[in-house]
N, C-alpha and C positions, 0 to 999 in steps of 0.2 A: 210566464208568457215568453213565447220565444223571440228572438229578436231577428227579423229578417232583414234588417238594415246593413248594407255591408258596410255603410260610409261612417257607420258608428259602432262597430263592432263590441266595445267597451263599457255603452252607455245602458243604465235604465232607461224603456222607453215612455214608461208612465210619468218619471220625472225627469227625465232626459237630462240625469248627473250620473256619474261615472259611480260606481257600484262600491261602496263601502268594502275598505279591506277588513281584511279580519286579523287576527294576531298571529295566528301561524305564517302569515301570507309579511307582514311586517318583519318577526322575526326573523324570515327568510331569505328575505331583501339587507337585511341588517346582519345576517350570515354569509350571505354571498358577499356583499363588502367586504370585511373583514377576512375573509379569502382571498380577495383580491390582487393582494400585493404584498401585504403581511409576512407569508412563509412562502410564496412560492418567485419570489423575486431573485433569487439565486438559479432557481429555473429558467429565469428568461438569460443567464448566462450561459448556461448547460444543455439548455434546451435544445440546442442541434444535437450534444452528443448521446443526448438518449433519448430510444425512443418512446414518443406518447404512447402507443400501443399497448406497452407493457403496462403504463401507470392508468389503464381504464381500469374504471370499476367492475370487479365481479356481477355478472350475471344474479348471480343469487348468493345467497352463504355470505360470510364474512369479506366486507369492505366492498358490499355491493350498493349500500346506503350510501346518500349522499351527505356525508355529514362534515361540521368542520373540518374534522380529522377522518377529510376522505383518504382511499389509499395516495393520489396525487400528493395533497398535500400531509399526511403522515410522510413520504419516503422523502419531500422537498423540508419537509421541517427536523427530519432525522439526517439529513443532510448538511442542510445548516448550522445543527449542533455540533457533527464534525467538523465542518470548519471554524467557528468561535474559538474564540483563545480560551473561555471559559469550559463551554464543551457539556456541561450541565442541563437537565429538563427545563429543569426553572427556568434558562436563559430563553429558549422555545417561547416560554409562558409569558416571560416580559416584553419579548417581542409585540406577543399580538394584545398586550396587554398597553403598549403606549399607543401600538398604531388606532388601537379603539377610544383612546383619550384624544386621536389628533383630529379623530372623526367626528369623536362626540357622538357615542354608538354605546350600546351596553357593556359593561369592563367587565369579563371574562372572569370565573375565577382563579385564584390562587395556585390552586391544588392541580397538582402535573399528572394526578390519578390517569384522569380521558388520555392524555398524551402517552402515555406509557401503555396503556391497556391496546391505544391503537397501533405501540409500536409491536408489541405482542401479535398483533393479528398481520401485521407484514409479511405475506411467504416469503422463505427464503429462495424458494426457486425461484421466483421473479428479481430478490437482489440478483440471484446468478446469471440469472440472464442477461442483466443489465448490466454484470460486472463484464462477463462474455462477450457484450456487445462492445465497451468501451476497449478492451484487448484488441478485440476485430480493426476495428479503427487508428490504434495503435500500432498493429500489424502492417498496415498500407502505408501506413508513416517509416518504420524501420524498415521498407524493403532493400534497401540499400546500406550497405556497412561499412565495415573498416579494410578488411586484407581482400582483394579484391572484386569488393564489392558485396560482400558474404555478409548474408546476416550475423550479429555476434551477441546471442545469449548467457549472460552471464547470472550464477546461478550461486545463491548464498542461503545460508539457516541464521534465524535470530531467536533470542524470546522475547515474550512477555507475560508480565503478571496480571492478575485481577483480585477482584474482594475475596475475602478470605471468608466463603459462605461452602456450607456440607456440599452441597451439588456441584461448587466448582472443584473441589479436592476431589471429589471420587473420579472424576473425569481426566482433570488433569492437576495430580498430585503436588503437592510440595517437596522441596528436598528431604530425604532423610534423614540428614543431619539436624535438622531444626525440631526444636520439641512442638506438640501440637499447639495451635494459637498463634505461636510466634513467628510463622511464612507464612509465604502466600504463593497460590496455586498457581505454576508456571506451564505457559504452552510453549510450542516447538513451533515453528514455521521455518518451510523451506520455500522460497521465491524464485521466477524465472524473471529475469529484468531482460528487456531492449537494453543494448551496450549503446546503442545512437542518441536515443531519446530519451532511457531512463522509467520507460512504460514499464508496467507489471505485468507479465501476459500470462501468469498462471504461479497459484501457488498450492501447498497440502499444510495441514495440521497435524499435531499429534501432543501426548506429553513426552515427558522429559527420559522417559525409559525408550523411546525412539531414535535414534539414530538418523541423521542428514538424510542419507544413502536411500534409506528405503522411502521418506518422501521423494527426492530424488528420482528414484523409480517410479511412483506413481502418474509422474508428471511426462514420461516420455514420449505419449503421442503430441505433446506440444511441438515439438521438434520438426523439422520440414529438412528433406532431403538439401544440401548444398549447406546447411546451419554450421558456426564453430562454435561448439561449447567450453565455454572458461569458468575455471572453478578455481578455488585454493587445494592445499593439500587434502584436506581431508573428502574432495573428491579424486584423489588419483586411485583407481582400483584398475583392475586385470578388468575384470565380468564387466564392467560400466563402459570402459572405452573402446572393448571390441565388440560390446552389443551395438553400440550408438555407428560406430566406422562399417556396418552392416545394415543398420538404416541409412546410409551418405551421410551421416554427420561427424564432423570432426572434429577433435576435443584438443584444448592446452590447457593442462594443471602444471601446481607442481608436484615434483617428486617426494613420493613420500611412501615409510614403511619398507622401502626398498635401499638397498646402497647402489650408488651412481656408477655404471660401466664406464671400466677403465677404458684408455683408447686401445690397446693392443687386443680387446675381446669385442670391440665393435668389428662389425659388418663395414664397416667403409667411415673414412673420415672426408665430412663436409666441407669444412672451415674449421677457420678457429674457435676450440671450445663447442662444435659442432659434431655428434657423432652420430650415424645412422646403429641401431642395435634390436637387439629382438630379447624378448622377454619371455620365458617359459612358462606354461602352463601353471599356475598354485598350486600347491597335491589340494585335494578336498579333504575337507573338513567340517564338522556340525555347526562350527562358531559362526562362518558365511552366513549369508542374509539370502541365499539361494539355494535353490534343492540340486541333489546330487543329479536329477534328470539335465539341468538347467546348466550345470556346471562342465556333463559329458558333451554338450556344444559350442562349446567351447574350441576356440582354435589352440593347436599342439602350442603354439607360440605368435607371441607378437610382434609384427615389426614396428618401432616407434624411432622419433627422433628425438635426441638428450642434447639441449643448450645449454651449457653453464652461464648464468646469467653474472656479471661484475656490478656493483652497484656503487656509481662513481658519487653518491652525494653521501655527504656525512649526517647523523642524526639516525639511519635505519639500525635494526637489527641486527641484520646482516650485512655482511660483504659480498656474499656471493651467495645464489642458488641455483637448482636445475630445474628446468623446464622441461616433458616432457610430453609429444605430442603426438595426434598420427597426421602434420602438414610435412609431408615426408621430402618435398621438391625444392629445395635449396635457392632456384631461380626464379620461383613463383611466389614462393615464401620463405627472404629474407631471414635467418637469423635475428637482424636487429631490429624488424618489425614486429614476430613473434612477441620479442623480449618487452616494445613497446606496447604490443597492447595487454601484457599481461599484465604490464605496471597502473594501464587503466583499469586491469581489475579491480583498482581500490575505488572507484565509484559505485559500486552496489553495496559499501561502507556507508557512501554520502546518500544513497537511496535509502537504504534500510535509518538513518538519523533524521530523513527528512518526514520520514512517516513516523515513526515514533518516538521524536524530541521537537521536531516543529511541528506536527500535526496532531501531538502528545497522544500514541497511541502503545507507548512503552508500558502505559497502567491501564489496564480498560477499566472500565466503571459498572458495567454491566450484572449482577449477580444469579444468572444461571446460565449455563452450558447453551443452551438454545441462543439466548440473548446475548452471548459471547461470539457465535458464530456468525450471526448478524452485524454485529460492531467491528467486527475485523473484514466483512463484507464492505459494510458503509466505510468504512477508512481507504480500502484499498479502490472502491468505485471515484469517490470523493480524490484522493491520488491522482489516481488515471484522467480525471477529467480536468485536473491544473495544470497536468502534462501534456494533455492537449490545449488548454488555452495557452501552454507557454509555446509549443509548437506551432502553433498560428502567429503568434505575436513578433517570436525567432524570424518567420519565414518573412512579415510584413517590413521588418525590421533589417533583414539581409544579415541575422546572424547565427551563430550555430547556437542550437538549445544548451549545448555544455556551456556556455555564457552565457545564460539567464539564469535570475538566482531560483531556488524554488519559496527559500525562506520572503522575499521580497513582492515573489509575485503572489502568494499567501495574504501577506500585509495588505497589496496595492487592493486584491480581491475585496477583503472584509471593510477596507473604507470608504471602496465605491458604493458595495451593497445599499447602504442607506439610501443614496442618491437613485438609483436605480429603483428604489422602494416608493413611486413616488407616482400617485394614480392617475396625473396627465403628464405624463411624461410621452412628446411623439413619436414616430417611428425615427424621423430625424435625430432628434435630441437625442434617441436611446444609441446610434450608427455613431452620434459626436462622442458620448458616458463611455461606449466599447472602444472608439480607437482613440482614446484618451487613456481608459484602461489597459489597452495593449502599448503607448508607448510611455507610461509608468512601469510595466513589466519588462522593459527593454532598455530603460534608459540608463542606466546603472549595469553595465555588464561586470561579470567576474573576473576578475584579473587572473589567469590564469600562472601558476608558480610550480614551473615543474619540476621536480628533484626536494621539495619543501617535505621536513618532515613532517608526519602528524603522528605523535605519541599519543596513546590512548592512559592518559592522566590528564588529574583537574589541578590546575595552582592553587583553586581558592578551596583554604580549608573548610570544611563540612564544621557543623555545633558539637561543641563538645556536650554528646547525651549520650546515656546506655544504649547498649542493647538490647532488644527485649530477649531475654532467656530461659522465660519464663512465661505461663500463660498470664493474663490480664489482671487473675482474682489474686495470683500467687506471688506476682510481680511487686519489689519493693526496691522501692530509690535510697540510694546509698543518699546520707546527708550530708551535706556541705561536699559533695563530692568534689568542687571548683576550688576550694581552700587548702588541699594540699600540696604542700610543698617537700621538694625532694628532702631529707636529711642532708646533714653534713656528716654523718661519720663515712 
């Protein structure tokens, strides 16, 4: 019978009691709970920086269902993993595992199968876009720099490893020195960092048979007319600086591969230790990473400018090196600003440690190729969006983001979370939780120590155990290896 009563929309009208739910209609309601605040409470921190739009559900096909592990809460729950100290599925699982014991709701199983099978169906062109989107926003934040106001992309390569499974080796091999078994399959990544803020605005993959350079290359529409690009040595090339000084972009590395122009062969002296000089042509050759079409457009010769740099603090390497640039204007660009911001180059050090030693993404976990390119997505999205909570927090705070910690605002994030997890929390309360959270991220600035060495060694000794050199079944422990003692003869 149909019910044409509008004032009881809900009701039977033969018994005029509200209509018996059914189990699916229960489950549902007890599903939607358990959504509620569980996995996507990290969201409502991030939640401006991405947008919802991305994280709707598919139309049809894969993660158009609304299920636990909808796409929303798949990318907020693979999110969250990234940031956990633990970093593991299970930890996903006990999440929504206590929040159903606080509810008193049905307790979830064990088994991280559902959670992984949904992580599998995540496109990765939707991470990309959402990685893309967080760059953009990043982008509006560094439009302003350092040597007159110029943005300053600084541009570095790291590795990292993962499980030592068939699909990751073929992809991206192990060293050849290692017998098989005994590495593990190493990727290549080269980064574009914001020199202001420390944002990620674009990176490439490869293995270990790739060369900086040519991701380097791949990355060059990143670059915007007025940009200065700062690298270490092993970006100083002929073909790289005069392609980029032909887009308007302008580059300080250091000198390298080449011997440093005496003054009596420069072109004009600057100042002190300043020398304007010009660089000839390479001859071509097969070895380059460029075709000989690519190489005849090359200009006959370069003009660049060579600073000897002094390095007045004890503990470096070196005493001195050169710097070698195309900021050719001696009155616009200082010599000892050059010099200064090259020595900020050592911050895309502390970038590339803060993602892979506080965000532990030095070891992925992940065991196939596909699931790997996903992981190093979520890491660097997950990045980008602390960088912008540290840049809000800087800005509320009246301080420069190079004085907020990243390690710190990390910590302050993962011990709000709970509190933020919390299903009547009001729109007030949550405005109090945020800017309690941003002056936790501010309160504690960096002290900043310029001229301080940092050696890349560890004091505390490592356990005395072998090395593996052998594969697993083959592999045999020397005994009592800890009981010997030197002789006396």
């Amino acid at each position: 019978m149909k019910n044409s009563t509008p004032m009881f929309p809900g009701f039977h009208l033969q018994t005029l009691r509200r209509k018996p739910r059914s189990e699916a209609q229960k489950l549902a309601d007890k599903l939607a709970l358990l959504q509620q605040k569980s996995i996507k409470q990290v969201g409502e921190v991030f939640d401006k920086f991405i947008p919802k739009a991305l994280l709707k559900p598919e139309k049809d096909g894969v993660m158009s269902r609304r299920r636990l592990f909808s796409k929303e809460n798949t990318f907020w729950a693979f999110f969250s993993q990234i940031l956990d100290a633990d970093g593991g599925c299970k930890e996903v699982i006990r999440k929504l595992q206590a929040y159903a014991s606080i509810k008193g709701i049905a307790f979830p199983s064990s088994s991280t199968a559902s959670y992984c099978t949904a992580r599998k169906k995540l496109d990765i062109q939707t991470l990309t876009d959402i990685f893309e989107h967080t760059t953009r926003q990043q982008e509006r934040l560094s439009r302003t720099g350092r040597l007159n106001s110029r943005r300053v992309i600084v541009v570095d390569g790291t590795g990292v490893s993962m499980p030592d499974t068939a699909e990751n080796q073929e992809v991206w091999p192990q060293s050849a020195g290692q017998q098989p078994g005994c590495g593990f399959p190493t990727a290549r990544i080269c980064a574009f960092f914001s020199l202001t803020n420390g944002a990620l605005l674009s990176y490439a993959t490869s293995n270990k048979k790739c060369h900086e350079l040519r991701l380097f290359r791949q990355q060059w529409q990143k670059f915007k007319p007025g940009d200065i690009f700062l690298g270490d040595k092993g970006f100083c090339s002929y073909f790289d600086m005069a392609q980029l000084r032909d887009q308007g972009v302008d580059s300080v590395v250091t000198l390298a591969r080449r011997a440093p122009v005496r003054s009596v062969k420069s072109l004009k002296k600057l100042g002190t230790d300043d020398l304007l000089i010009t660089w000839p042509r390479p001859r071509y050759s097969n070895k380059p990473s460029y075709s000989k079409e690519e190489w005849g457009t090359l200009p006959e010769e370069l003009t660049l400018r060579q600073i000897r740099v002094t390095v007045p603090y004890p503990g470096f390497r070196v005493q001195h090196f050169y710097i070698v640039t195309t900021l050719l204007d001696p009155v616009q660009y200082p010599a000892a600003e050059i010099a200064d911001l090259y020595f900020q180059r050592w911050d895309v050090e502390l970038f590339f440690r803060d993602i892979k030693t506080t965000m532990g993404m030095d070891v992925l976990r992940c065991q196939t190729p596909e699931m790997i390119r996903k992981e190093i997505l979520m890491n660097f999205i997950a990045y980008n969006c602390i960088r912008q909570l540290m840049s809000e927090a800087a800005k509320e705070a009246d301080l420069a983001v190079r004085d907020v910690s990243f390690k710190g605002s990390l910590q302050a994030l993962r011990n709000w979370e709970p509190h933020l997890n919390q299903a009547k929390v009001s729109r007030a309360e949550r405005l109090r939780l945020m800017s309690d959270l941003y002056e936790a991220i501010t309160d504690t600035p960096i002290r900043q120590r310029p001229g301080r060495s940092e050696p890349r060694c560890r004091k505390r000794r490592p356990k005395n155990y072998e090395l593996m050199t052998a594969p697993r079944q083959k592999m045999k422990v020397i005994p009592h290896r800890n009981n010997y003692r030197a002789s006396n003869a």
